[in-house]
C-alpha positions in Angstrom: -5.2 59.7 12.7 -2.0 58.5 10.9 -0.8 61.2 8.2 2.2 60.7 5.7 4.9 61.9 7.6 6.0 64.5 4.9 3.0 66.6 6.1 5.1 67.6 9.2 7.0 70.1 6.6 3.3 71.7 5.4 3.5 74.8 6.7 0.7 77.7 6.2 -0.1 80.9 5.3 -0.2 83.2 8.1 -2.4 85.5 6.7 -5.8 83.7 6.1 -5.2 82.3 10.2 -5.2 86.5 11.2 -8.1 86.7 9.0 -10.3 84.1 10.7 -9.2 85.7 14.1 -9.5 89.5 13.1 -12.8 88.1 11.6 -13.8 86.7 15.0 -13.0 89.8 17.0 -15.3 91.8 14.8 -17.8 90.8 16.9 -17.0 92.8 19.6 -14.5 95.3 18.4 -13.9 97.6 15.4 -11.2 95.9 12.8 -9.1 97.5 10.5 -8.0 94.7 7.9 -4.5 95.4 7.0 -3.6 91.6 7.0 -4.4 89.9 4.0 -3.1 90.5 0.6 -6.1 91.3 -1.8 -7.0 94.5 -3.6 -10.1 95.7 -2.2 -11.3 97.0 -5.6 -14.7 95.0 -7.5 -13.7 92.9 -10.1 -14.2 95.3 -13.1 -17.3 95.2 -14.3 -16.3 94.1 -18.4 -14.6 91.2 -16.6 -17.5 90.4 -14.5 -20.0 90.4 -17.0 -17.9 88.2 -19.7 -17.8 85.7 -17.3 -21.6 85.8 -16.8 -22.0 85.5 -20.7 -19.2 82.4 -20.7 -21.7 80.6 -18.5 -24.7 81.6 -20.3 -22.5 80.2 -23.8 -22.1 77.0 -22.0 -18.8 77.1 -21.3 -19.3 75.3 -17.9 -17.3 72.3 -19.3 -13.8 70.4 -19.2 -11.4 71.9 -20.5 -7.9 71.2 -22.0 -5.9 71.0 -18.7 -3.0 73.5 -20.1 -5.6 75.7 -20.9 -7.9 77.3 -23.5 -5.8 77.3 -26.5 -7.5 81.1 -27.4 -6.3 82.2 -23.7 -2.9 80.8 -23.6 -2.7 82.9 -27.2 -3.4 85.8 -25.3 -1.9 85.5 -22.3 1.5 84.7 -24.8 0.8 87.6 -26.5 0.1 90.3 -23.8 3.0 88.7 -21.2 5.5 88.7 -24.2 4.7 92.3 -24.7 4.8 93.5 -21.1 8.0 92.1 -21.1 9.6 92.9 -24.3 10.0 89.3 -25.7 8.4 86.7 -27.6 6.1 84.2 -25.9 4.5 80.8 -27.5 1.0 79.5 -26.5 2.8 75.9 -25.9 4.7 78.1 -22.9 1.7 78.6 -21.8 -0.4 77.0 -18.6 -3.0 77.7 -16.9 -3.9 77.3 -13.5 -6.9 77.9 -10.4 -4.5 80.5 -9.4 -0.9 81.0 -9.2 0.4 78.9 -6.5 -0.1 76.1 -8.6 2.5 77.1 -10.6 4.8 77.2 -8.0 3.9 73.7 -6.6 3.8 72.1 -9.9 7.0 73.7 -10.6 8.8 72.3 -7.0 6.6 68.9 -7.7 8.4 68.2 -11.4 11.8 69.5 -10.0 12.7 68.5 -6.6 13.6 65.3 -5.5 14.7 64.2 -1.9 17.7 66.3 -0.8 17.5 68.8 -3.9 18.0 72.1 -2.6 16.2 75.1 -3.3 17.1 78.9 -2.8 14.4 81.2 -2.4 14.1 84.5 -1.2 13.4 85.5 3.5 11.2 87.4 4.3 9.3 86.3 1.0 6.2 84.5 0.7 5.9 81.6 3.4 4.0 79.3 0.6 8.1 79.1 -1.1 9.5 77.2 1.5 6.1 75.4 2.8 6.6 73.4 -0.6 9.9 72.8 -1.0 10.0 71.1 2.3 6.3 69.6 1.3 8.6 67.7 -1.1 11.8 66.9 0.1 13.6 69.2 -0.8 16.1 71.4 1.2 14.9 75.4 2.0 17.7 77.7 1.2 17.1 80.8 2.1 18.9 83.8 0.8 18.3 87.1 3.1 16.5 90.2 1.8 18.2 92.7 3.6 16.6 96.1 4.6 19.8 98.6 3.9 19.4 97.2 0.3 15.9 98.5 -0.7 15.1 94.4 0.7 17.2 93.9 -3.1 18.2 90.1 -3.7 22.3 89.9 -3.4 23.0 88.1 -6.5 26.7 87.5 -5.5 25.5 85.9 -2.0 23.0 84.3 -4.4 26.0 83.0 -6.2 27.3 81.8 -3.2 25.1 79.2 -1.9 24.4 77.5 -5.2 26.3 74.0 -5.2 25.9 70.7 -7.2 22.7 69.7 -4.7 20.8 73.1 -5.8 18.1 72.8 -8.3 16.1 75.4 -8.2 16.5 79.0 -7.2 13.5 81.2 -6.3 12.5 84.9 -7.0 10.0 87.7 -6.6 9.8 91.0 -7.9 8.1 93.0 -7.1 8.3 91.4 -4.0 5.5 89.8 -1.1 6.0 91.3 2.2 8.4 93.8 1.2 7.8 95.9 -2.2 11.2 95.7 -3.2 11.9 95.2 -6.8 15.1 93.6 -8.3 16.9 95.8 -10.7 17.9 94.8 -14.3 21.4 94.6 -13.2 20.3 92.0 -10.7 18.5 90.0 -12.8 21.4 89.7 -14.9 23.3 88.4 -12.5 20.9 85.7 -11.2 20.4 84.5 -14.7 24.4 84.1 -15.1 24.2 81.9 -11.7 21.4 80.0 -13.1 23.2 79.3 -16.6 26.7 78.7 -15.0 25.6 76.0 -12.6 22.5 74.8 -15.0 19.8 75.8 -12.2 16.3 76.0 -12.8 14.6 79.6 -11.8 11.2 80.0 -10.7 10.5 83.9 -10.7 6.9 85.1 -9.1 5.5 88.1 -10.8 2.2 88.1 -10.1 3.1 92.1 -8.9 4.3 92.5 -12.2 1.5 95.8 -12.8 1.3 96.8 -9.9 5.2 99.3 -10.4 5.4 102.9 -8.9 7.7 103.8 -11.1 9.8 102.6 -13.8 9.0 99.8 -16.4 9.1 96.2 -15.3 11.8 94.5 -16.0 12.0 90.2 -16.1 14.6 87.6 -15.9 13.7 86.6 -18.8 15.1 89.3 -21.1 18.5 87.5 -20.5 18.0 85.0 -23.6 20.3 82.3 -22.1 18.2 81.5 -18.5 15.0 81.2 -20.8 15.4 77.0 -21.1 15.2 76.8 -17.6 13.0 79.4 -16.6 9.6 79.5 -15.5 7.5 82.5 -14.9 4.4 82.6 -12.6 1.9 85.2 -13.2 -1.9 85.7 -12.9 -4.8 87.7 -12.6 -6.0 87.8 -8.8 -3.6 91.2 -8.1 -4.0 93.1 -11.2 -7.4 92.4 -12.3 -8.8 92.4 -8.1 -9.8 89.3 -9.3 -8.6 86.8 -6.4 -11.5 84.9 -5.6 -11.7 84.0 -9.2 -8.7 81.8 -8.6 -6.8 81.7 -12.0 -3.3 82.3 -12.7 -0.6 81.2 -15.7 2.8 79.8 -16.0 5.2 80.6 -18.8 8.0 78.0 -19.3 9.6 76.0 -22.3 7.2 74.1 -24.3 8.5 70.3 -23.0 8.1 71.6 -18.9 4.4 73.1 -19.9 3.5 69.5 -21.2 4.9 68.2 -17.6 3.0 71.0 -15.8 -0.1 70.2 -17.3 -0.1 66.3 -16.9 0.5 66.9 -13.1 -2.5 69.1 -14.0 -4.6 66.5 -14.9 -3.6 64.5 -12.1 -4.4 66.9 -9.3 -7.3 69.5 -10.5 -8.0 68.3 -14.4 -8.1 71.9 -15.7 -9.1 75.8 -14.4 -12.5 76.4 -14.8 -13.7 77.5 -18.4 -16.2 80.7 -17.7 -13.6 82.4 -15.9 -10.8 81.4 -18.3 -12.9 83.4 -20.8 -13.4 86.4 -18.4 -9.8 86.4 -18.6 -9.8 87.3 -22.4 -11.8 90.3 -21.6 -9.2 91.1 -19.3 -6.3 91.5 -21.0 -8.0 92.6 -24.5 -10.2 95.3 -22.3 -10.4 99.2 -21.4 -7.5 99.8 -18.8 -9.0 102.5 -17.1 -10.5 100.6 -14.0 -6.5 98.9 -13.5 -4.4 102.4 -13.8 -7.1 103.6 -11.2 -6.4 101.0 -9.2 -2.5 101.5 -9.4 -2.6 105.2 -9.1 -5.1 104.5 -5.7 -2.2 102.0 -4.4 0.4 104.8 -4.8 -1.6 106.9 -2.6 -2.3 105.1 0.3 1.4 104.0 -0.3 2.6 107.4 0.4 0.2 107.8 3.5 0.9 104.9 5.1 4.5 104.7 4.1 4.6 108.8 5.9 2.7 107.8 9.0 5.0 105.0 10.0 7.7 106.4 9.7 6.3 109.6 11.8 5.6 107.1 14.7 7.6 106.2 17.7 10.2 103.0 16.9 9.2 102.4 13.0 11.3 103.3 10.1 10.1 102.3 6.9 11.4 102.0 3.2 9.3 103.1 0.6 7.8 99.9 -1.3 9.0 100.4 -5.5 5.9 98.0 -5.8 3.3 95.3 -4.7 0.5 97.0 -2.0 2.6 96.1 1.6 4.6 98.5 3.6 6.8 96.7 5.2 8.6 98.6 8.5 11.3 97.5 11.0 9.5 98.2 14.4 12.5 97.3 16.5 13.0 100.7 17.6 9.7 99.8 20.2 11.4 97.0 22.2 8.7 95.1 21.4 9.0 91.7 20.0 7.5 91.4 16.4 5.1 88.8 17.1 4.2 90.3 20.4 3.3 93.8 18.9 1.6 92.3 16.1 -0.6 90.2 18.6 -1.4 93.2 20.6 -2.3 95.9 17.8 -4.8 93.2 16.8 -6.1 92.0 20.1 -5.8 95.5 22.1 -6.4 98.4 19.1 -8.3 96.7 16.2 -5.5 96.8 13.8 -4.9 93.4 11.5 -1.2 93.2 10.6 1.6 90.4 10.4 5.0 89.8 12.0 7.5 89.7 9.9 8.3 86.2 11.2 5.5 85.1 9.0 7.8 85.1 6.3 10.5 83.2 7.6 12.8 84.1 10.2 15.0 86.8 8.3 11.8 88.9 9.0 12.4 89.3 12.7 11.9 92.2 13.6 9.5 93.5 11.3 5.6 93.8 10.7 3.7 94.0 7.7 1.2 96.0 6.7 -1.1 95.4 3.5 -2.5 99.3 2.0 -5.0 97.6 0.0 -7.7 99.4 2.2 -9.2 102.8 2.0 -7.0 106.2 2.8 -9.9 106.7 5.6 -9.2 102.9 7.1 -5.1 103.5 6.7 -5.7 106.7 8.8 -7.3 105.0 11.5 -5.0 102.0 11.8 -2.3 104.7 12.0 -4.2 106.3 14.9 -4.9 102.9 16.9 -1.2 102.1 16.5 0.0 105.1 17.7 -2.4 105.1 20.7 -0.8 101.5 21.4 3.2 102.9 21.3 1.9 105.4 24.2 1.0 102.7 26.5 4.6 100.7 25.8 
């Protein structure tokens, strides 16, 4: 079979390949899923049943690709708020999920030989795409004995007249660390001084420990060349549903939803109005959620570092603890393959998420306190036989 030689660069995400296995070794061996990155709360049940009543309304239909023009009100209005600025529904697009976003994003920017600067470890989709198109992967380390902080002046170092986009993610996938107001500020001056375009992931955006969330784009001048990707899957438990949003000036939504209508013609309608219930509903089912997430934080986030070889920062946000296990003598990958294969425990090395996370594994808490427990106990019954 001859392929397009561009999909050499396609890379994957490592998580759904641990699944399948983890899935497969359930037949004969008791798995604890700390692999994949998906609340393990229900959908709440307002959400659920708007979407049943969408369908029942008939809206099983096209619709416009950017969106429902009542959603992209709403999703203007509630992002806008969360973030302390004013959002248009022409910002405004919607997408089956957010990685669209991010493709779209790469798809209408990059050209052959652009480069891109995104954040390592971060999620291995980032680079997977900018080599998908041509472009150049920068990568620009997240470094432990920083809370895994973006350094906005080694940030500022790497940007040159090829770079044309510049990645970021706070709260941040596999880490939890979250870039400070002081950073962002800095990023957006590199982005306004050398005219860069910045793509900043916040689908974690509600799921903070403490503090308020803060966005690039409260620095006014990066806002022209700024596009935000958020969604519902992480918030809302709602990732099977797949439907996210993009936020970005009026003329790049228009080019985001033409490649729209090339690739997917529009996100599906009954969930898009599910999705009104979600941000205009009761909050109680979400700050249970969050205030769950901080619990098994602290639990897991104690137990690691209480076993033999890990030390592990305390995540300011997303659902993944993510500890430095070189203290074992174990290779990442090697300890990763053998709490899965030997103890039942479903994690990822750090290598999944490029190679600045040698050395590291990750663990997702979106499981049960009881589950968390027990993955604690296989991997400490593991480290006794190294």
């Amino acid at each position: 079979m001859r392929l397009a030689d561009r999909m050499n660069n396609l890379g994957t995400e490592t998580a759904f390949d641990c699944l399948c296995r983890a899935k497969a070794l359930e037949c004969t061996m008791d798995v604890v899923h700390l692999e994949i990155g998906e609340p393990d709360f229900d959908t709440p049940k307002h959400i659920r049943e708007a979407a049943k009543r969408a369908i029942d309304e008939g809206y099983t239909h096209y619709g416009p690709s950017a969106g429902l023009p009542e959603l992209r009100a709403a999703i203007a209005e509630y992002a806008g708020k969360l973030r302390g600025v004013h959002f248009t529904p022409e910002q405004v697009v919607v997408t089956p999920g957010g990685k669209p976003v991010m493709a779209f994003a790469i798809m209408a920017l990059v050209e052959e030989g652009d480069e891109v600067i995104y954040p390592n470890p971060g999620f291995p989709i980032y680079e997977s795409m900018i080599e998908y198109m041509g472009g150049t992967a920068v990568p620009i380390r997240l470094r432990e004995d920083k809370d895994f902080r973006l350094d906005a002046e080694e940030l500022a170092s790497l940007v040159n007249p090829r770079t044309k986009l510049i990645v970021i993610n706070s709260p941040c996938n596999p880490t939890g660390g979250v870039l400070t107001k002081d950073d962002l500020k800095l990023i957006a001056e590199t982005a306004v001084k050398h005219n860069v375009w910045v793509l900043s992931d916040e689908i974690y955006s509600e799921i903070l420990y403490d503090g308020v969330f803060e966005s690039i784009v409260q620095n006014a001048d990066v806002r022209e060349r700024l596009i935000i990707l958020d969604g519902f899957s992480k918030t809302y438990a709602m990732t099977g549903w797949r439907i996210g949003y993009g936020i970005m000036p009026p003329k790049m939504a228009d080019m985001l939803a033409r490649i729209q209508t090339n690739t997917n013609s529009c996100t599906a309608t009954f969930t898009q109005r599910a999705c009104l219930d979600a941000l205009r509903g009761p909050r109680e089912e979400v700050n249970r959620m969050l205030a769950e997430f901080k619990r098994r934080r602290d639990l897991i986030v104690e137990g690691l570092n209480n076993l033999r070889g890990f030390r592990c920062k305390l995540p300011a946000g997303a659902f993944y603890a993510f500890p430095n296990v070189e203290g074992t003598g174990l290779d990442c990958k090697v300890l990763a393959h053998r709490l899965l294969e030997e103890q039942g425990v479903a994690c990822l090395a750090g290598t999944c998420f490029g190679k600045y996370g040698n050395g590291f594994l990750r663990f997702s808490y979106a499981n049960s306190i009881e589950n968390i427990g027990k993955a604690l106990e296989k991997t400490e019954q593991l480290l006794k036989q190294i």
